[in-house]
C-alpha positions as CSV (number, residue, x, y, z in Angstrom):
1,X,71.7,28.0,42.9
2,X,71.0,28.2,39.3
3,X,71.2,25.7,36.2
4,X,72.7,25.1,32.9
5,X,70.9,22.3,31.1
6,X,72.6,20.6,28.3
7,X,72.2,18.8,25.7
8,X,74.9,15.5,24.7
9,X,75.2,12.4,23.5
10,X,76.0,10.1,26.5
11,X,75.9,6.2,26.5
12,X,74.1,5.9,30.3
13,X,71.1,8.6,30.3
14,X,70.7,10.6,33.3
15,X,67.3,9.7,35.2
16,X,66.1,13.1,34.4
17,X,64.4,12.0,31.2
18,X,65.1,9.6,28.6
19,X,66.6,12.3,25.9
20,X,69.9,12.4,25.5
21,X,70.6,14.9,27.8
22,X,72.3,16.2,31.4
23,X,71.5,19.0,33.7
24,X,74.6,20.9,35.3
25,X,74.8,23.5,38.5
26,X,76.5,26.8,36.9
27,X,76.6,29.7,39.8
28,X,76.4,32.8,36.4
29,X,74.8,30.5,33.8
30,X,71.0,29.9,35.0
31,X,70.3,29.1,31.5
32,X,68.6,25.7,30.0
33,X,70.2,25.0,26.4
34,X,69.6,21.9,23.8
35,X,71.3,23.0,20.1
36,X,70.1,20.7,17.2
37,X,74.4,20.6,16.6
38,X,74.8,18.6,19.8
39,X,78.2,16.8,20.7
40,X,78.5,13.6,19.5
41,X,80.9,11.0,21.1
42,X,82.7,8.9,18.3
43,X,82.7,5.2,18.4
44,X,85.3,2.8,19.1
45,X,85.8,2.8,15.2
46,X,86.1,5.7,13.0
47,X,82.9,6.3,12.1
48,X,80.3,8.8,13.6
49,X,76.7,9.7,13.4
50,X,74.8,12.4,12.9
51,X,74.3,14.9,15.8
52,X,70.8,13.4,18.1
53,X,67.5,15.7,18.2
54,X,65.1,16.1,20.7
55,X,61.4,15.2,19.8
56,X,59.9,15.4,22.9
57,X,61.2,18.3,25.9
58,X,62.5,17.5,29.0
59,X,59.5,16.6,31.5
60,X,60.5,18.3,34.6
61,X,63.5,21.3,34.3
62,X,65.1,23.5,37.4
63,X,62.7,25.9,39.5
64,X,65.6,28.4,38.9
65,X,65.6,28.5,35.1
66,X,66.0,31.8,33.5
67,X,66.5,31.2,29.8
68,X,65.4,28.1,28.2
69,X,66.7,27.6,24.2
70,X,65.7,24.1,22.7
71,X,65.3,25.9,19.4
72,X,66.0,23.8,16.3
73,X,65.0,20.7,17.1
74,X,62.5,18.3,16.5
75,X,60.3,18.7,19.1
76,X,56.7,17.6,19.2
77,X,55.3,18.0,22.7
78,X,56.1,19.4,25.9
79,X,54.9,19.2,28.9
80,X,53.5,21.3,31.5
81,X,56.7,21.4,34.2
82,X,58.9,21.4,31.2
83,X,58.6,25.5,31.4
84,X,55.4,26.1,34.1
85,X,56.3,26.8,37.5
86,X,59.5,29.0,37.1
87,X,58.9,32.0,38.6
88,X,62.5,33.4,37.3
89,X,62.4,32.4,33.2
90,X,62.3,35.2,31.2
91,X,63.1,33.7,27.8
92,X,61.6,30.5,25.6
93,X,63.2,29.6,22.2
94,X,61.5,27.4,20.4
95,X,61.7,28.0,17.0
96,X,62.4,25.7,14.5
97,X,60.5,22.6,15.8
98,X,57.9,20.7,14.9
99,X,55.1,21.9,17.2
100,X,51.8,21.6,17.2
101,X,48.9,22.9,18.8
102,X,48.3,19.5,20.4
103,X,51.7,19.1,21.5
104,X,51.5,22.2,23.3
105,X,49.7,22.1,26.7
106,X,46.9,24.5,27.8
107,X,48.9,25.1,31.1
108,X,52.2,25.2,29.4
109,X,53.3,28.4,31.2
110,X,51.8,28.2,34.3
111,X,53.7,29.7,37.3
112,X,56.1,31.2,34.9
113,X,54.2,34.9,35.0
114,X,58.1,36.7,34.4
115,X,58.4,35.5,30.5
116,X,59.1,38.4,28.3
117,X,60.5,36.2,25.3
118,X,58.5,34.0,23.3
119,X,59.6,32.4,20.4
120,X,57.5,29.6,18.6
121,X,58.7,30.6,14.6
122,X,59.0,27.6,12.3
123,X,56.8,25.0,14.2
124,X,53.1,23.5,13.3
125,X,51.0,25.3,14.8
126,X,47.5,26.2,13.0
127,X,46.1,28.8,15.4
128,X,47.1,31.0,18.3
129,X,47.8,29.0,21.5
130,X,45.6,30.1,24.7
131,X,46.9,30.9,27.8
132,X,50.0,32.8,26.9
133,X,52.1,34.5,29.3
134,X,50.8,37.7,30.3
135,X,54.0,39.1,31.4
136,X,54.8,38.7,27.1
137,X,56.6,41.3,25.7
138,X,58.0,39.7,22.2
139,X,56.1,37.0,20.9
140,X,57.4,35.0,17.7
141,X,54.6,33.2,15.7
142,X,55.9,33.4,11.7
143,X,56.2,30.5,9.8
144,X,53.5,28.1,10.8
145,X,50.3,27.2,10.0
146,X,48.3,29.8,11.9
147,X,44.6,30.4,10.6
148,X,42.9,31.8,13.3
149,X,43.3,33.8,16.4
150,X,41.2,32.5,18.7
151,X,39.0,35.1,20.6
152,X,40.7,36.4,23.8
153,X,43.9,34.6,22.9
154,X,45.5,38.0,23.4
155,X,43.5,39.4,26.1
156,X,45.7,39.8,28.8
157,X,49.5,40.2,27.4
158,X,48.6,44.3,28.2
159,X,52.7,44.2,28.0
160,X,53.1,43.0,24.3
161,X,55.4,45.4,22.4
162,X,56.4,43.0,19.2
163,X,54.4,40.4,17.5
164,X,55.1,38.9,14.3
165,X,52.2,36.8,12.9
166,X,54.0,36.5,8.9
167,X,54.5,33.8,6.3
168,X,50.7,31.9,7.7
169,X,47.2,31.2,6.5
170,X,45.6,33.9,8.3
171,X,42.3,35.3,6.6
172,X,39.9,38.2,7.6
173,X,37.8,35.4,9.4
174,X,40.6,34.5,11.3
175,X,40.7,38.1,13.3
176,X,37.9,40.0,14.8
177,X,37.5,43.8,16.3
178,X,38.9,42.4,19.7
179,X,42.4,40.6,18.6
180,X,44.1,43.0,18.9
181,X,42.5,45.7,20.9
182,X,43.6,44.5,24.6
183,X,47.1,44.9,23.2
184,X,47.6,47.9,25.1
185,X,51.6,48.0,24.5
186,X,52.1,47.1,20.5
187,X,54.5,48.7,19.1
188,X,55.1,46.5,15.7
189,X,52.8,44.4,14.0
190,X,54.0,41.9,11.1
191,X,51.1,40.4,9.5
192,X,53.0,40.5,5.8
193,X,52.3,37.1,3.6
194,X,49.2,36.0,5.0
195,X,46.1,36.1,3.5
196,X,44.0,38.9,4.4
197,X,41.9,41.2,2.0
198,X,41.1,44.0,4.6
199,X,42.9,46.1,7.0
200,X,42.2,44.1,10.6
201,X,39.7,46.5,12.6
202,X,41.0,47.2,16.6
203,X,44.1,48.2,16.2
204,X,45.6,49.9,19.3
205,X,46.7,53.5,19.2
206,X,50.2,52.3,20.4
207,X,51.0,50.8,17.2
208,X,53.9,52.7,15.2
209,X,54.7,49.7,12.5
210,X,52.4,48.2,10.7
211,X,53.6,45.6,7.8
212,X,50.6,44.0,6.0
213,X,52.8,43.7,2.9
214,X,52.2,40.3,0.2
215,X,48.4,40.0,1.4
216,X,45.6,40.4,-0.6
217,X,44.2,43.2,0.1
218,X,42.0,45.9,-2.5
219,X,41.1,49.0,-0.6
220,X,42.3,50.5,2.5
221,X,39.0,51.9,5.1
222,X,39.8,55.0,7.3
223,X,37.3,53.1,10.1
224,X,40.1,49.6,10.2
225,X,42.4,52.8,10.8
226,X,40.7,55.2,13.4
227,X,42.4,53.3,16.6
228,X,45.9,53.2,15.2
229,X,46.6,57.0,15.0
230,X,49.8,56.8,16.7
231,X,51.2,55.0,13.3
232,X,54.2,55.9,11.4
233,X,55.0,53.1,9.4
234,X,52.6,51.6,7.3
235,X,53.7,48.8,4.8
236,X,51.4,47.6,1.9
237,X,53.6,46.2,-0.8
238,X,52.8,43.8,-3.2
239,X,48.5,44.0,-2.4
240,X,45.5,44.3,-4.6
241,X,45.0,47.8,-3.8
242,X,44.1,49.1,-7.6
243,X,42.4,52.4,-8.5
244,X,40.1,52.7,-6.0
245,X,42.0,51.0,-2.9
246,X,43.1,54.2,-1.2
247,X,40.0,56.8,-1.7
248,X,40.3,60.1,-0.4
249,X,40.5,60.6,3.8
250,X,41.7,56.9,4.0
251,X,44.8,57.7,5.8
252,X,43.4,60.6,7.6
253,X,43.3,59.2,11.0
254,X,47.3,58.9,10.5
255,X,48.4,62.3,11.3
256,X,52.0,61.3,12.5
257,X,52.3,58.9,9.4
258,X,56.2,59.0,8.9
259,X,56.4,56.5,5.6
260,X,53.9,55.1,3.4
261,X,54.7,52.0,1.3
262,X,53.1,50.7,-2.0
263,X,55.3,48.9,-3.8
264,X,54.0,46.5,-6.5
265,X,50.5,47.4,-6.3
266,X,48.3,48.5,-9.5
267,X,47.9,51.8,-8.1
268,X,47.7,54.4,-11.4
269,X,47.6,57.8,-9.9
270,X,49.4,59.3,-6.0
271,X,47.0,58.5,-3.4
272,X,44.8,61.9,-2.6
273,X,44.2,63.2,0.8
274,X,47.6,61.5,1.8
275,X,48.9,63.0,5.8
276,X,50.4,66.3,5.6
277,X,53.5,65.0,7.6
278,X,54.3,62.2,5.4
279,X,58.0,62.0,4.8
280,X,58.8,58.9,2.7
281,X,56.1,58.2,-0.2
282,X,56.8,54.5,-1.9
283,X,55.4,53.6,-5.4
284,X,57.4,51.8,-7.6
285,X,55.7,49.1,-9.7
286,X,52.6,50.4,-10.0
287,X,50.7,52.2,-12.8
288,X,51.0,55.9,-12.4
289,X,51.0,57.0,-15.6
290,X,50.6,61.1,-14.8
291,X,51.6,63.6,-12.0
292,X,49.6,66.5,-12.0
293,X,50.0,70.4,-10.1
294,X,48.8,69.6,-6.6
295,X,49.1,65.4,-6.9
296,X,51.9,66.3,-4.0
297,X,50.6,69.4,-2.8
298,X,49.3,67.3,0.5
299,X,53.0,66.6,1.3
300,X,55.0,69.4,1.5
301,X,57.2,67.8,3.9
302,X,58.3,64.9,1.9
303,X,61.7,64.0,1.8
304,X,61.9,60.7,-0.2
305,X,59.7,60.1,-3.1
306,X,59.9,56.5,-5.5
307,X,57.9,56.6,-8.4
308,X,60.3,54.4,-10.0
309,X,58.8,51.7,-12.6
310,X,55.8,53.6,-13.1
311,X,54.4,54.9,-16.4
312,X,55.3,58.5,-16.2
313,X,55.7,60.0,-19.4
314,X,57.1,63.7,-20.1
315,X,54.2,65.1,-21.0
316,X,52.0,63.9,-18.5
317,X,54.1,65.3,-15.7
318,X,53.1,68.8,-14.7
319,X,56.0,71.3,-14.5
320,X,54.8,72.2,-11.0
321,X,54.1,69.0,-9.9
322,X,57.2,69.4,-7.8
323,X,56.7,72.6,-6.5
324,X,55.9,72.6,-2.8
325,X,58.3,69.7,-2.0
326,X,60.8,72.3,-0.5
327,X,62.4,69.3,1.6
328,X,62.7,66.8,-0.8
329,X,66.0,64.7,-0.7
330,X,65.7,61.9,-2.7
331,X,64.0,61.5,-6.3
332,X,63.7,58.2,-7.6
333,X,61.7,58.3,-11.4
334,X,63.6,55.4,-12.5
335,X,62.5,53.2,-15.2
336,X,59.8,55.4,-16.6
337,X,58.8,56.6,-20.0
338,X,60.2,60.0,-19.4
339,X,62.0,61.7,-22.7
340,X,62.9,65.2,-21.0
341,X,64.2,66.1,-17.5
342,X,61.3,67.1,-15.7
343,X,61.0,71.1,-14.7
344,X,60.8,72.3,-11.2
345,X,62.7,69.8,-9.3
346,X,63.3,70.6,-5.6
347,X,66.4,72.9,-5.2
348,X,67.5,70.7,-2.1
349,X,67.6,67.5,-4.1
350,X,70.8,65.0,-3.5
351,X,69.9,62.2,-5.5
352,X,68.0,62.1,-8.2
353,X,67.3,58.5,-10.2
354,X,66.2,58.7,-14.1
355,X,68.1,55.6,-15.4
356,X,65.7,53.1,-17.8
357,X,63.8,55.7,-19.4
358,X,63.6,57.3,-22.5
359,X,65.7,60.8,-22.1
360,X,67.2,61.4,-25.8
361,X,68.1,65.6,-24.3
362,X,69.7,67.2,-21.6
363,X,69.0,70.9,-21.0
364,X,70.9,73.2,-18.3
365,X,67.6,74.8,-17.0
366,X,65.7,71.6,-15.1
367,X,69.4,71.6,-13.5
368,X,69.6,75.3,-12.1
369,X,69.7,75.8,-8.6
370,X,70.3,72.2,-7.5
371,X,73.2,73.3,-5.8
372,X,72.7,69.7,-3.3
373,X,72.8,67.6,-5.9
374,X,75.6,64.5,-4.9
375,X,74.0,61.7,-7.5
376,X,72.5,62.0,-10.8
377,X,71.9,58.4,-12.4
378,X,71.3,58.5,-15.9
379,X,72.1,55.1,-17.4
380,X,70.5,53.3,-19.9
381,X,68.6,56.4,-22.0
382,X,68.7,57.0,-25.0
383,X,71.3,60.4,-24.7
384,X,74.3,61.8,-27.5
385,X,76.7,64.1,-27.7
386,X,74.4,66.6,-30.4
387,X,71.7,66.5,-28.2
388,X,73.3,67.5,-24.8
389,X,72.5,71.1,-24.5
390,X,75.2,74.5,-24.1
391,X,76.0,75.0,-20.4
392,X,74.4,71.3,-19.4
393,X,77.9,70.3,-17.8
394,X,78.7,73.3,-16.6
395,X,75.8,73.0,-14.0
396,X,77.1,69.7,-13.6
397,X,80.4,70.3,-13.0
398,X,80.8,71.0,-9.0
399,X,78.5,68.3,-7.9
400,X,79.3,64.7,-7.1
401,X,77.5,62.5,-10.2
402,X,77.3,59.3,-10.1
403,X,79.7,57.4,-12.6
404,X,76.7,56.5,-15.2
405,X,77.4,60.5,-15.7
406,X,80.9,61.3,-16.6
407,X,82.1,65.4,-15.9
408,X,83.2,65.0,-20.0
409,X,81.7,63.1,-22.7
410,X,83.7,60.5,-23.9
411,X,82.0,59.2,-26.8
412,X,78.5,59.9,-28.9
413,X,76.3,57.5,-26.4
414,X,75.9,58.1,-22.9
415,X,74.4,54.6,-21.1
């Protein structure tokens, strides 16, 4: 038979414990549940109160439990038959308590080798627990108070495909070569807002997302990289990567690289060396100030490109700089300080971003041949009427523009 455990306010407890709370038989539901927004019975006047939360888990909870959820709470301990010994549960929710590491027993999960589901977001907890689940396959650790991964902490969940690790106090002290080597399944890796300065070292060739975005880190080494060749998403907005934090081969272990992301750095020319199969290059907010002939010769297979919010001006950006990005889709040179249109765009382009910059002239032939073009954004220049140039709308005139562009003129100032 399985269980449904509930959570309710009740004037008698059951024996089970002494929370507020009832267990029921349920033939389909073998599921354990305890909502913060529990039921609550009114008094014989016409007042009521506010909905009761846990603060300590059930002690002892059906063999037969399959999915446990006593997320958002106020839990502070549990206890070692409150999820060990359940050969069937596959799923803990636990997020949004007020765990700690002491509240959390070293043998916790015993006898409960079938848990694939582990969440434990939004709790107390300043380092890694030990003696997780091996069976793991998503385990959910953002938002607490995590410093430190204790050695071998992660030695044995071979299975692990998802771990997120964001919004904590980790440092580069807190990781070592062997954190997250064993991991022989990751697939996604979400170490964003934390603390780190460096790329962690032993990552596992599994790996395909990597989000290390709003850390502190100032230069990227192709050796943290070597193990993680199987990456295609790697996420590095808002670091301290500046001049010199992505030197030449640094990405070269990443041949299957799919998208590279740099937002809000204080980067101040493209990456060199970058992997030839890159397809979606991200640099807004940072401080490139020139393109040159072969900046983008690397990535001839590009097919979004954001330099947006840079500090590209017109003369600064080489009229072949373009040239070998045959598969280019998307353009986005936004916010710039770009007076002209630049020459020898993509002929496969479809959208193509220059609002915010400084265009006072528009000219027919950095338009020719952009027979894809569906959105040209050109808002906020500085463009009129006098200076549009003969046969500019024309090559306009059977594409879809964007409305900043209209197919006539209707007054001296385009915005």
């Amino acid at each position: 038979m399985a269980w449904t455990f509930e959570c309710s306010r009740t004037t008698s407890p059951e024996p089970l414990s002494t929370s507020p709370c009832r267990t029921t038989s349920s033939r389909n539901s073998p599921t354990m549940s305890c909502p913060a927004s529990v039921a609550c019975e009114p008094s014989t006047s016409t007042t009521t109160s506010s909905p009761p939360k846990l603060s300590v888990a059930p002690q002892f909870l059906p063999r037969s439990l399959r999915v446990a959820d006593l997320a958002a709470n106020q839990v502070m301990e549990i206890f070692p038959l409150t999820f060990g010994e359940k050969p069937a549960l596959r799923s803990v929710y636990l997020h949004n308590n007020q765990l700690s590491n002491a509240g959390l027993p070293p043998d916790a999960f015993r006898g409960s080798e079938a848990i694939a589901t582990l969440s434990l977001s939004n709790n107390r907890l300043s380092y890694l627990p030990p003696s997780l689940p091996p069976s793991l396959e998503r385990l959910h650790l953002q938002n607490n108070l995590i410093s430190k991964v204790p050695r071998g902490a992660l030695s044995r969940q071979t299975q692990l495909r998802e771990l997120y690790l964001q919004h904590n106090q980790l440092t580069d002290s807190g990781l070592d070569a062997t954190t997250f080597s064993k991991l022989h399944s990751l697939e996604y890796l979400d170490l964003s807002h934390n603390q780190l300065t460096t790329v962690p070292a032993g990552l596992p060739r599994t790996l395909a997302i990597l989000h290390l975005g709003r850390n502190r880190i100032r230069q990227v080494e192709a050796a943290r990289l070597h193990g993680a060749r199987g990456l295609r998403y790697l996420l590095l907005q808002h670091n301290q990567l500046g001049s010199s934090g992505l030197p030449a081969g640094a990405l070269r272990p990443l041949r299957g690289l799919h998208t590279l992301h740099l937002y809000g750095n204080g980067l101040d020319c493209v990456p060199p060396a970058l992997p030839r199969r890159l397809r979606a290059l991200v640099l807004p907010h940072n401080h490139v100030a020139a393109l040159g002939a072969r900046d983008l010769a690397a990535t001839p297979g590009l097919t979004e490109l954001n330099l947006a919010y840079n500090r590209l001006a017109s003369a600064r950006v080489h009229h072949r700089a373009f040239r070998r990005l045959r598969a280019l889709r998307s353009l986005d040179l936004a916010g710039n300080q770009l007076t002209r249109l630049p020459m020898g765009l993509p002929t496969g382009l479809r959208t193509l971003q220059l609002q915010r910059n400084q265009l006072w002239m528009l000219e027919p032939e950095p338009l020719a041949g952009l027979d894809q073009l569906r959105e040209l954004s050109l808002a906020h220049n500085r463009l009129r009427v006098g200076n549009i140039g003969p046969g500019t709308w024309h090559e306009l005139q059977h594409r879809l523009v964007s409305h900043t562009v209209p197919r006539a003129p209707p007054s001296p100032c385009l915005w």
